[in-house]
Legacy VTK file of the C-alpha trace (Angstrom):
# vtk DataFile Version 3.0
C-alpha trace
ASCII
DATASET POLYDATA
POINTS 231 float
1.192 2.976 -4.570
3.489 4.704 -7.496
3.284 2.223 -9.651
-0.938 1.526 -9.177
-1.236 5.405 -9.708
1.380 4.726 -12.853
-0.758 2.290 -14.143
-4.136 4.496 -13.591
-2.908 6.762 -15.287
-1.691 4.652 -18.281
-5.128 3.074 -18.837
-6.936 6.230 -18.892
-4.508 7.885 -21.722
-5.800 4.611 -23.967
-9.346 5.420 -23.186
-11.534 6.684 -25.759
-11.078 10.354 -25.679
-14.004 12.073 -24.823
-14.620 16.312 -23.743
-15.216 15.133 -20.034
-15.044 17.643 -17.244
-11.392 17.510 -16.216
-12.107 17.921 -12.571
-14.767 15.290 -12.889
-12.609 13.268 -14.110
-10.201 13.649 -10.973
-12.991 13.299 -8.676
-14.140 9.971 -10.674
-10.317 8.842 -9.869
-10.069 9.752 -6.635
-13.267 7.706 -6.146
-12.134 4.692 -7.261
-8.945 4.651 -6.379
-7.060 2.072 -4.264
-6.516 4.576 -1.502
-10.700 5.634 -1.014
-12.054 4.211 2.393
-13.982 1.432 1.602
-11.586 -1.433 2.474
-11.022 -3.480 -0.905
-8.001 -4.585 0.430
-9.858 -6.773 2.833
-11.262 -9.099 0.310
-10.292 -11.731 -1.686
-13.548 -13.179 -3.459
-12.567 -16.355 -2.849
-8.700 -15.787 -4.264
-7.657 -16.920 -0.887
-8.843 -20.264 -1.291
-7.625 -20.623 -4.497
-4.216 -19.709 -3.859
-4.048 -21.835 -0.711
-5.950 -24.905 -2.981
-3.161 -24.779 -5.331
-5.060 -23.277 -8.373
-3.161 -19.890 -8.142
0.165 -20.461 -7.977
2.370 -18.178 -10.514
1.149 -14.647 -12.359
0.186 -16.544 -15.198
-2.639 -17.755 -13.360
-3.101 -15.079 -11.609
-3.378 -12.884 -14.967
-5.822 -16.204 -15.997
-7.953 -16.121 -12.737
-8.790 -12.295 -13.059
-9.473 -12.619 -16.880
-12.165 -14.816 -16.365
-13.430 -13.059 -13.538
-13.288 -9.731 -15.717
-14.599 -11.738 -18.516
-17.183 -13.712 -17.254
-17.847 -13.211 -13.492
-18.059 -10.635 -10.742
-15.996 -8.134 -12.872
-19.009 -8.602 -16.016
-22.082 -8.889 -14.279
-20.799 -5.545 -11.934
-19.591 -3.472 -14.737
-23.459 -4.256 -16.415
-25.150 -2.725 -13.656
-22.700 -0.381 -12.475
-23.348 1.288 -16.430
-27.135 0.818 -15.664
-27.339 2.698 -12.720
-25.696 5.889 -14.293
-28.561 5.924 -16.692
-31.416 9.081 -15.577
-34.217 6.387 -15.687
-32.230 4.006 -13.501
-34.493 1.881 -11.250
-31.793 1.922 -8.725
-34.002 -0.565 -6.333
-34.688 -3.219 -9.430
-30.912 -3.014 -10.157
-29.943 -3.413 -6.294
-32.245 -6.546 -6.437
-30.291 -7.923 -9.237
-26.795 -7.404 -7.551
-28.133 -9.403 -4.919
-29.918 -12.030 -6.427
-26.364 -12.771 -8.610
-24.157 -12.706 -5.606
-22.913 -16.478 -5.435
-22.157 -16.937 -2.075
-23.080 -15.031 1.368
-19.437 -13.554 1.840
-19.957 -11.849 -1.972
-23.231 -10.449 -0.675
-21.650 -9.258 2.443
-18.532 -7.877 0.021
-20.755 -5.871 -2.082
-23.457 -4.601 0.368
-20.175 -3.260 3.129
-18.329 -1.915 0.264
-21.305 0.190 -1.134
-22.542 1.335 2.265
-18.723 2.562 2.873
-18.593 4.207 -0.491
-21.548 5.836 0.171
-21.029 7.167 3.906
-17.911 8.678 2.124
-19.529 10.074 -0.791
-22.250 11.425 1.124
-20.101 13.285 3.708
-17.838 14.801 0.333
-20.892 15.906 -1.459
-23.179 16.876 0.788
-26.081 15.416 -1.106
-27.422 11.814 0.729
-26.642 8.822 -0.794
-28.441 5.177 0.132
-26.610 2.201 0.935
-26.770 0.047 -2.069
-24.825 -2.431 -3.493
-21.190 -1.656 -4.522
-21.394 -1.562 -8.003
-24.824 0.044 -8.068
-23.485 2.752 -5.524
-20.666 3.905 -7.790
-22.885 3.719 -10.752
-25.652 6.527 -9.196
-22.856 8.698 -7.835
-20.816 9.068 -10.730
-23.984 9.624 -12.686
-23.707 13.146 -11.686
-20.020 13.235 -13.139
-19.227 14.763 -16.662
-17.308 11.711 -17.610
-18.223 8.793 -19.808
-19.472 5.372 -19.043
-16.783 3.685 -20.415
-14.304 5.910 -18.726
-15.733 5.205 -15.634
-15.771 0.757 -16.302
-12.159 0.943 -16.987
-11.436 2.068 -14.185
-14.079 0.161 -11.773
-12.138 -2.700 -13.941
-8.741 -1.809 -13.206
-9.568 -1.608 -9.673
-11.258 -4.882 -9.212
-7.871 -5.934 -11.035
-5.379 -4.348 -8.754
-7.866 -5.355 -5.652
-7.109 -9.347 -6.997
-3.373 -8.640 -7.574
-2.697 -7.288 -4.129
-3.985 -10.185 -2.561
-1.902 -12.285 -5.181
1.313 -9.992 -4.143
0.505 -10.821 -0.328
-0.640 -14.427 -0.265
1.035 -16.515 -3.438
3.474 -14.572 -2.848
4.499 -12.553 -5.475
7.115 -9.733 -5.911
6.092 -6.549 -6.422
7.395 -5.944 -9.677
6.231 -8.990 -10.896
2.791 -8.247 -9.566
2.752 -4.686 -12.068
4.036 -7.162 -14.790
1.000 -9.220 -14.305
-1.978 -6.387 -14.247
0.012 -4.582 -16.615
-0.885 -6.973 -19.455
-4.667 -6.598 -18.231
-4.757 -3.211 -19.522
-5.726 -3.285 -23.015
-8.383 -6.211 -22.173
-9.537 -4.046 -19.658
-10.172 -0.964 -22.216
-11.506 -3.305 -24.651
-14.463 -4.371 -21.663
-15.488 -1.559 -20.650
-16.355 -0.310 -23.914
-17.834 -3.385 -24.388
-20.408 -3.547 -21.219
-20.950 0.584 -21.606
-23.554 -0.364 -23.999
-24.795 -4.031 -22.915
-28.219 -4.257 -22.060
-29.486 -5.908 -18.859
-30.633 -9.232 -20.421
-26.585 -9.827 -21.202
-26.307 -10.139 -17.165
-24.592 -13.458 -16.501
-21.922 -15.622 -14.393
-20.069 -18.579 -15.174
-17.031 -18.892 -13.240
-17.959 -21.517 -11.570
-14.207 -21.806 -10.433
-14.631 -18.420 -8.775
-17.835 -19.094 -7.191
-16.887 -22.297 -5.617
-13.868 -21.092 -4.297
-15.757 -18.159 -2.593
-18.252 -20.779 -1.356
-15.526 -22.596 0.499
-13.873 -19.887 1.683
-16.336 -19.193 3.926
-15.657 -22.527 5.649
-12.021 -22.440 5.784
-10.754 -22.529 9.588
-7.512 -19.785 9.344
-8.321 -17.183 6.643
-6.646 -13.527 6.008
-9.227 -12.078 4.379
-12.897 -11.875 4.390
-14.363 -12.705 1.048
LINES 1 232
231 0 1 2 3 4 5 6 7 8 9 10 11 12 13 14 15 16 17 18 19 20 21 22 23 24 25 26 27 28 29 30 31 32 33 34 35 36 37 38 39 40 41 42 43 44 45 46 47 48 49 50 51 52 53 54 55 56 57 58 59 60 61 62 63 64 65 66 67 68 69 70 71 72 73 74 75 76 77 78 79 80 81 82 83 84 85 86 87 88 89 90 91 92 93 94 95 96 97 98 99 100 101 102 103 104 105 106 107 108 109 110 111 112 113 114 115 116 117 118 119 120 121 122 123 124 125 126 127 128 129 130 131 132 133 134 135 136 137 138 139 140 141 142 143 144 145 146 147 148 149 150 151 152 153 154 155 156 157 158 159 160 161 162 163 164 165 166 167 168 169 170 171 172 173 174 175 176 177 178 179 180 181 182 183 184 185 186 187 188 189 190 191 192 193 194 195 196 197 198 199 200 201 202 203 204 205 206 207 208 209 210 211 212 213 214 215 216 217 218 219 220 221 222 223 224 225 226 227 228 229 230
């Protein structure tokens, strides 16, 4: 847990620096930390199969899986809306619509929809103000509209935690040490900055998927008879 705080901390000090409200910004990283009750540790999206197909076998594919999915997949097509939904004018029903309609399997669907209605069941009980169940990434996005932190900020670290969400289940299942495990999302960070500065601004017509690696694996993770995790 050190080191994941460690490396928290080292992606925010490369950042863009911006005058945002210091406790905001330790509410925005309690919120999307590794330790916040929403049970990230329990999925996979479709890493599982992966790992136990053979494609995932060392941290160099590891580092390779989650760069595409950062890139390309889950991790792009999240981070859109998830900067969409902080927006005041945010249709946060057309937005939830288009979470759903891109989830590629029914465990991603069931990922998103139990994550966000955990998130907000938490966030509405530290608040005090009531927050619907929505889809993950759409959850976080109208929440930390109300924080005095920027949109970029707040992708890099949505992005590091989808990262260190992948890597744990890497650490656990290839397996991989520990330190190696650091090693591995360490050299995510500066792609990571780079992408959330990038999909701050994107507009909703740059929504797209292809990992059709990823998505296939999640697909057949669904069918496989002795799993660990649940995406």
């Amino acid at each position: 847990m050190a080191e994941r705080w460690g490396m928290t901390t080292a992606l925010l000090a490369t950042l863009p620096c911006t005058m945002a409200d210091p406790t905001d910004r330790l509410r925005l990283t309690q919120w999307l930390s590794p330790a916040f009750p929403i049970g990230a540790f329990a999925y996979s999206q479709g890493l599982e199969y992966a790992i136990s197909a053979g494609d995932v076998r060392t941290a160099t594919d590891l580092t390779h899986w989650i760069t595409a999915i950062l890139r390309h997949g889950s991790g792009r097509a999240d981070a859109i809306l998830l900067a969409h939904a902080r927006r005041p004018t945010a249709d946060l029903d057309a937005l939830s619509d288009l979470a759903h309609a891109l989830a590629t399997s029914s465990e991603r669907a069931q990922e998103m929809n139990e994550q966000g209605r955990a998130f907000a069941t938490t966030i509405s009980a530290l608040t005090g103000m009531p927050h619907p169940a929505r889809p993950y990434a759409v959850a976080v996005g109208a929440a930390t509209a109300t924080l005095d932190v920027s949109t970029a900020e707040v992708l890099g670290l949505w992005l590091q935690g989808l990262a260190t969400q992948l890597t744990s289940v890497a650490t656990r299942f290839v397996p991989l040490g520990q330190t190696e495990a650091q090693q591995a999302l360490a050299t995510l960070a500066p792609e990571i900055t780079r992408l959330a500065a990038v999909y701050a601004t994107l507009p909703l017509a740059a929504l797209s998927s292809t990992t059709p690696g990823a998505d296939l694996a999640a697909m057949r993770h669904e069918t496989m008879p002795v799993r660990i995790f649940r995406t």
